[in-house]
C-alpha positions as CSV (number, residue, x, y, z in Angstrom):
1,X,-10.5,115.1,42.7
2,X,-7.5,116.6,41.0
3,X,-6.9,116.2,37.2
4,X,-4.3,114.1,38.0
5,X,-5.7,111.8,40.1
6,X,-8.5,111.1,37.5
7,X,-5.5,110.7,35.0
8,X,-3.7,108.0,37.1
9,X,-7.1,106.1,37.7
10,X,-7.7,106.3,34.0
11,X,-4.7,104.5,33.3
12,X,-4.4,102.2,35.9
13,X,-8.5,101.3,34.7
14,X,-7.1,100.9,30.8
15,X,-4.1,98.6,32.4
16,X,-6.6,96.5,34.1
17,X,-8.5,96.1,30.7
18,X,-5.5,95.5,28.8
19,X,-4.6,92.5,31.0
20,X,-7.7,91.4,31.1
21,X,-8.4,91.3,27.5
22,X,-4.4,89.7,27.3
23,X,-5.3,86.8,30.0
24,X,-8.9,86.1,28.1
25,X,-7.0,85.6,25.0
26,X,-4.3,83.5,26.4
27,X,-7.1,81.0,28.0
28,X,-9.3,81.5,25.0
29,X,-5.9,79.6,23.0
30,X,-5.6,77.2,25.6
31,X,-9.0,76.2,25.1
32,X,-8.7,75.9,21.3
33,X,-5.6,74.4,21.5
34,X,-7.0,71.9,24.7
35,X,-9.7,71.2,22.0
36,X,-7.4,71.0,19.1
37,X,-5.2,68.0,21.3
38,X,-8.1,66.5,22.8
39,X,-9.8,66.0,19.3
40,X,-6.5,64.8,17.4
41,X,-6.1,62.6,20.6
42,X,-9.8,61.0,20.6
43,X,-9.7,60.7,16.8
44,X,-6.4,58.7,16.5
45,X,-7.4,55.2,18.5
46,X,-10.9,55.5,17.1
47,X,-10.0,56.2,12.7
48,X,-6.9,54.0,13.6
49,X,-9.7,51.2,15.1
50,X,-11.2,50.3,11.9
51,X,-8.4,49.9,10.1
52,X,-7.3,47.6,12.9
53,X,-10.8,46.2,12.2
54,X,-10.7,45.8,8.6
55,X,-6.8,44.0,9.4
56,X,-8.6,41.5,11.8
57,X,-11.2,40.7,8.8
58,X,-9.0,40.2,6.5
59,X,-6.4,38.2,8.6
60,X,-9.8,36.1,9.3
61,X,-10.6,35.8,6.3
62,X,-7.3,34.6,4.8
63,X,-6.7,32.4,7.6
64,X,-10.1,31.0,6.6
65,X,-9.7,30.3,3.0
66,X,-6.3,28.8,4.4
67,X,-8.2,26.3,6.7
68,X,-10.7,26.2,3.2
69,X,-8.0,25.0,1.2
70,X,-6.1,23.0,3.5
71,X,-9.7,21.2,4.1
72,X,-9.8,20.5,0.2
73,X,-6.3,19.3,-0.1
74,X,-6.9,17.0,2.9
75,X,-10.3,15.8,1.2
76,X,-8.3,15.4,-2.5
77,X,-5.5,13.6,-0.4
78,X,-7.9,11.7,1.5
79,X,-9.8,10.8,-1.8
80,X,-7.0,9.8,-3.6
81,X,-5.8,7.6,-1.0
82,X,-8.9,5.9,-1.0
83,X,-8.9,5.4,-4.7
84,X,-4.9,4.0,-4.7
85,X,-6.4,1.7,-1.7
86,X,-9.0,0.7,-3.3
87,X,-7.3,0.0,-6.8
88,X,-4.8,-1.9,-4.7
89,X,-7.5,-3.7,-3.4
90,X,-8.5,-4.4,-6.5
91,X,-5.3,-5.5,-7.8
92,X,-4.4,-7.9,-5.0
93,X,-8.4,-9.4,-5.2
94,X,-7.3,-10.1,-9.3
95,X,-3.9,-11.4,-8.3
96,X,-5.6,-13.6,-5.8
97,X,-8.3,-15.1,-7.8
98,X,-5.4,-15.4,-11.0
99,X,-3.6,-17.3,-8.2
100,X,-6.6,-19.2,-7.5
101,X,-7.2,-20.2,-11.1
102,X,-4.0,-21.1,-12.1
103,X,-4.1,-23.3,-9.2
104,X,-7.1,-25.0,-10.1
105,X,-6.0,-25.1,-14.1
106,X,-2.6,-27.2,-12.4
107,X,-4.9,-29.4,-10.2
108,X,-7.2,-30.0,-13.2
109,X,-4.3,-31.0,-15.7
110,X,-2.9,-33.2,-13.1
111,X,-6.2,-34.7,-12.8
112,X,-5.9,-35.2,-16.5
113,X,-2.5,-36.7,-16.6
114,X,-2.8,-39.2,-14.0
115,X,-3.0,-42.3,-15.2
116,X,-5.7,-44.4,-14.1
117,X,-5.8,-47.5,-11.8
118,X,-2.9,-48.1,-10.1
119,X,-1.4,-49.6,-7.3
120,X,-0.5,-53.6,-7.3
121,X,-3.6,-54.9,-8.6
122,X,-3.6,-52.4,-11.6
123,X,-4.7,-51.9,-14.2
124,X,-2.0,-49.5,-15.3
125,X,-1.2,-46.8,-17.5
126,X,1.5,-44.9,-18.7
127,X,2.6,-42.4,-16.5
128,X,3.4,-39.4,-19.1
129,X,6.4,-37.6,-20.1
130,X,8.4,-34.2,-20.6
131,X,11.0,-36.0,-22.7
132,X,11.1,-35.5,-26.9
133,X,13.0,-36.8,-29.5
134,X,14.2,-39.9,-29.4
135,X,14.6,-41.7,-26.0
136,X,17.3,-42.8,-24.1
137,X,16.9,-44.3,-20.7
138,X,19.1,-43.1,-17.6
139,X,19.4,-44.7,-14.4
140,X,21.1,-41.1,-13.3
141,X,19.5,-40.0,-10.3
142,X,17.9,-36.8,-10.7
143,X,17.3,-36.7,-14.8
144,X,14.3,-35.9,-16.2
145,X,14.0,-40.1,-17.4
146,X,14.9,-41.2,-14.1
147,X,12.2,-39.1,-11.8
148,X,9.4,-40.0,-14.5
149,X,10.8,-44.1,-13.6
150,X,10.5,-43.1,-9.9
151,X,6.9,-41.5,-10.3
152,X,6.0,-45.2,-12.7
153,X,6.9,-47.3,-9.4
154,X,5.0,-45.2,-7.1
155,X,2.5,-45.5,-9.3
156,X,2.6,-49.3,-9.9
157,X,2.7,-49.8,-5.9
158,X,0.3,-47.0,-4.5
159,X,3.0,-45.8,-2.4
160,X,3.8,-42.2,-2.4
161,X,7.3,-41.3,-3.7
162,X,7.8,-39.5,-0.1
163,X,6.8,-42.7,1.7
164,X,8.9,-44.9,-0.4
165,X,12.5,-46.4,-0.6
166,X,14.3,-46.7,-4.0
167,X,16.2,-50.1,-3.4
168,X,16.9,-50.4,-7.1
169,X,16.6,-49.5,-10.6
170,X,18.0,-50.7,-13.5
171,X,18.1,-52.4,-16.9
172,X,15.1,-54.6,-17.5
173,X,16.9,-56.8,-20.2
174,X,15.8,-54.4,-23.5
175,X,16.3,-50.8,-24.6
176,X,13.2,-49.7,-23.5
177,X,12.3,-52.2,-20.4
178,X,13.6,-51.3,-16.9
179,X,13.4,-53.0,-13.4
180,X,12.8,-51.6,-10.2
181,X,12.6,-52.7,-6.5
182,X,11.0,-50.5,-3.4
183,X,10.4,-50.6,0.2
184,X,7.6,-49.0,2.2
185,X,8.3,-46.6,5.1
186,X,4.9,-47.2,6.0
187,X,4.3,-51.0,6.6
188,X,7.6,-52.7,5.0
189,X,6.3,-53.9,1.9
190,X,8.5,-55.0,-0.6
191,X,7.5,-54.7,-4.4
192,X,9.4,-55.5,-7.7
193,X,8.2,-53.3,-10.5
194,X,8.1,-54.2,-14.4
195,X,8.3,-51.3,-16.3
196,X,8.1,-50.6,-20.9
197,X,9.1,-47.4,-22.6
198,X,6.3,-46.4,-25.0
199,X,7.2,-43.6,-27.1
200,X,5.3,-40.0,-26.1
201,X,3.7,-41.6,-23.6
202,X,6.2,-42.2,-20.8
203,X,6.7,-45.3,-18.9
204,X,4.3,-48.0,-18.2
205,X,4.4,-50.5,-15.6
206,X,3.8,-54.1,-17.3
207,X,3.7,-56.3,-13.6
208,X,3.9,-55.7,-9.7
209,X,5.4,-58.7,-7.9
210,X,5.3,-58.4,-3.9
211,X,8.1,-60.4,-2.2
């Protein structure tokens, strides 16, 4: 082998080498850098996964203490409710039994004011008055004097005042006497009604004639 043969092989051998060690670096960066991507790549979705985690727990948790609290309004709201309900029960019971009372305390007192006996056979009794002061008959309709003269001959008769017909009222020959006649709806009965003023005490009949 020449000199120069051995030369040109020598070369061509440290080429070789040259390229080799060039292509083993080059794959030795693609590797790191492979590594270096693939790492980076696998890290991201797995650190990014407990944050994600964390955000789900505490989304959870705050909707939960939401829920808590709107549980707790509902149950104050609720509570309250039940409280205004029941003091409203409470009120209309107390209004209802006042009602009730008062009722009883009118039928009582009228109890107390009605005169006793009654009706044609008597005995009778005066039949009370609203009036003061000094009196002065009125053969008005409607006045305070005439309804207590009405409620006298109902009285005197037995008939009730919604069952009987006024056929007339007037003077009885004195300040304080008066005169009435009435009809019954009921059976036709006729009755003529003597009635005397006695002061604070309201109208009494005196006689019942039937005719």
């Amino acid at each position: 082998m020449s000199r120069k043969q051995y030369r040109s092989r020598f070369e061509k051998r440290k080429q070789n080498r040259t390229l080799n060690i060039a292509i083993g670096v080059v794959i030795l960066l693609i590797i790191i850098v492979g590594a270096n991507i693939f790492m980076n790549g696998g890290s991201s979705p797995t650190s990014s996964s407990p944050a994600h985690g964390n955000q789900d727990k505490k989304n959870h948790s705050s909707s939960s203490k939401t829920d808590t609290k709107k549980k707790d309004d509902s149950i104050v709201v609720d509570e309250n409710k039940n409280k205004d309900s029941s003091g409203t029960d409470q009120n209309s019971s107390s209004q209802k039994d006042d009602s009730e009372d008062k009722n009883k305390d009118d039928a009582a007192k009228k109890e107390t004011d009605k005169p006793e006996g009654g009706g044609p056979d008597g005995p009778w009794d005066p039949v009370g008055t609203s009036q003061s002061g000094t009196h002065t008959k009125s053969y008005d309709k409607g006045t305070p004097d005439w309804n207590e003269q009405t409620k006298a001959l109902s009285y005197a008769t037995g008939i009730p005042e919604d069952q009987m017909t006024l056929l007339w009222l007037g003077n009885g020959g004195a300040p304080d006497k008066s005169v009435g006649r009435v009809l019954s709806k009921e059976d036709g009965s006729r009755y003529e009604v003597q009635l005397q003023w006695e002061d604070g005490k309201g109208w009494k009949p005196t006689s019942v004639t039937k005719n």
